[in-house]
C-alpha positions as CSV (number, residue, x, y, z in Angstrom):
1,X,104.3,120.0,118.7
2,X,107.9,118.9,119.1
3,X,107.4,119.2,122.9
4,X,104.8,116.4,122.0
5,X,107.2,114.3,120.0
6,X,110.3,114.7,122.4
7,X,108.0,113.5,125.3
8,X,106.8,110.6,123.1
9,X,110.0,109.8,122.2
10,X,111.4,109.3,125.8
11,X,108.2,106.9,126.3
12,X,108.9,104.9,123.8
13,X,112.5,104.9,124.1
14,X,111.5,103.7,128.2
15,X,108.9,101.0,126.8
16,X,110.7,99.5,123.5
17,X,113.6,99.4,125.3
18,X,112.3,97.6,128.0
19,X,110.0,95.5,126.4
20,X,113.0,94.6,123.9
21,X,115.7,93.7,126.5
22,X,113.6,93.1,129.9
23,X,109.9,92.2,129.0
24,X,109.2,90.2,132.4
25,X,110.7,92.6,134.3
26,X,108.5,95.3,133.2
27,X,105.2,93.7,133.0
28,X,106.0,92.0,136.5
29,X,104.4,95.3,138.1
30,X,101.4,94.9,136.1
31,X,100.8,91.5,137.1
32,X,101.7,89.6,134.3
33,X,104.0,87.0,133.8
34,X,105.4,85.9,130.2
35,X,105.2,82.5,128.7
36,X,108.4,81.8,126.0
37,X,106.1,82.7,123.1
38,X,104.0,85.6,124.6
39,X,108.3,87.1,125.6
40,X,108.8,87.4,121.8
41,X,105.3,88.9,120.9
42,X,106.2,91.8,123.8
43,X,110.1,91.8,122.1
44,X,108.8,92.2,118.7
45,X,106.1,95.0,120.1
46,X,109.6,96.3,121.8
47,X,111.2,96.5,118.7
48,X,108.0,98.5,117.1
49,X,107.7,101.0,119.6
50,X,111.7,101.8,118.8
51,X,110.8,101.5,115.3
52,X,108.1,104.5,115.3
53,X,110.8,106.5,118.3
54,X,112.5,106.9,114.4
55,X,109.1,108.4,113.0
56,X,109.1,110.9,116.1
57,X,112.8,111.7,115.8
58,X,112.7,112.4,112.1
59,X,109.3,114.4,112.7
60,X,110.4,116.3,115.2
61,X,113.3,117.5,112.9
62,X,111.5,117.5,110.2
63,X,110.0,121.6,108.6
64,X,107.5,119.8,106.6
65,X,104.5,120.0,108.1
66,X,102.5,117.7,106.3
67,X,105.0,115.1,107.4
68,X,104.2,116.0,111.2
69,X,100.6,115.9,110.3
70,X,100.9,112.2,109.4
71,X,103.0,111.4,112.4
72,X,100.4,112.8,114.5
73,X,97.4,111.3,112.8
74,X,99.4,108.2,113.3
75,X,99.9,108.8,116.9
76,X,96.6,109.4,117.4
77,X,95.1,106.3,115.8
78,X,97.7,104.3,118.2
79,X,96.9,106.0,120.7
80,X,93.2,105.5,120.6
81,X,93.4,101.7,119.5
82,X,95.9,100.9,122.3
83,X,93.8,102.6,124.7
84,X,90.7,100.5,124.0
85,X,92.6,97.3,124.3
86,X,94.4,98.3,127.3
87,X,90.6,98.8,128.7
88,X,89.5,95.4,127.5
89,X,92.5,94.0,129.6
90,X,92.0,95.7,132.6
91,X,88.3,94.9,132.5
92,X,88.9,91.3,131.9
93,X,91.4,90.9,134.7
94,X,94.6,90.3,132.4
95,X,96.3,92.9,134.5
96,X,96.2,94.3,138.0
97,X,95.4,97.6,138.9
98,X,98.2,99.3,137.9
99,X,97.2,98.7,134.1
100,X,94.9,101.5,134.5
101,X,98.3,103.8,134.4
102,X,98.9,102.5,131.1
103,X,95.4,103.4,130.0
104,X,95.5,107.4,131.6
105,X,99.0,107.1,129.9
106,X,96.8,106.6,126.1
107,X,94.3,109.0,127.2
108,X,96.6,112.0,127.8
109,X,98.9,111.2,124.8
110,X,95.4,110.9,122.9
111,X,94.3,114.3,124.1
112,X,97.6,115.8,123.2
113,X,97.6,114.6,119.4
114,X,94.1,114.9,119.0
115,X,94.9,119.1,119.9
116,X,97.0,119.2,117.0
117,X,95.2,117.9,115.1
118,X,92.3,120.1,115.5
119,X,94.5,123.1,115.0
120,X,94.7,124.5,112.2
């Protein structure tokens, strides 16, 4: 389980990051350029995905395993909503081909919390 949040916490530290402090230059490969007011949507996303990188730190750290339970639900449900609109996108041409990395990306992360949280 903490394997899980370390590895989540380095893609969201990679993502919030850049979507915080470089948004068109990482969704330039995906085949989107940025309007002034869509930049601070993708900042203020940014600033989420560093936001929850606290949730995972803390979890990970964390021996209370009801606490981990919740960060994993939450993951999940993330995970699984992000994944459908990421489909949507690709399917209506918002991004190129590459957005379908982003979408394997939800899927394995999906699959991964989803594990724990059919073990018991």
């Amino acid at each position: 389980m903490n394997t899980l949040f370390l590895v989540t916490m380095i893609i969201q530290a990679i993502f919030g990051l850049g979507f915080t402090l470089i948004p068109g230059f990482m969704l330039a490969p995906f085949g989107v350029t940025l309007d002034p007011i869509a930049e601070v949507f993708v900042n203020l996303f940014g600033a989420a995905l560093l936001g929850y990188l606290v949730l995972l730190w803390y979890a990970r750290k964390s021996n209370n395993l009801d606490f981990k339970k919740g960060t994993i639900y939450c993951h999940f449900v993330y995970s699984l909503i992000a994944m459908v609109v990421m489909i949507i996108a690709n399917l209506s041409g918002l991004v190129n081909a590459m957005g379908w990395v982003i979408v394997a990306k939800y899927v394995v992360l999906l699959i991964w919390f989803g594990y724990f949280l059919t073990k018991k």
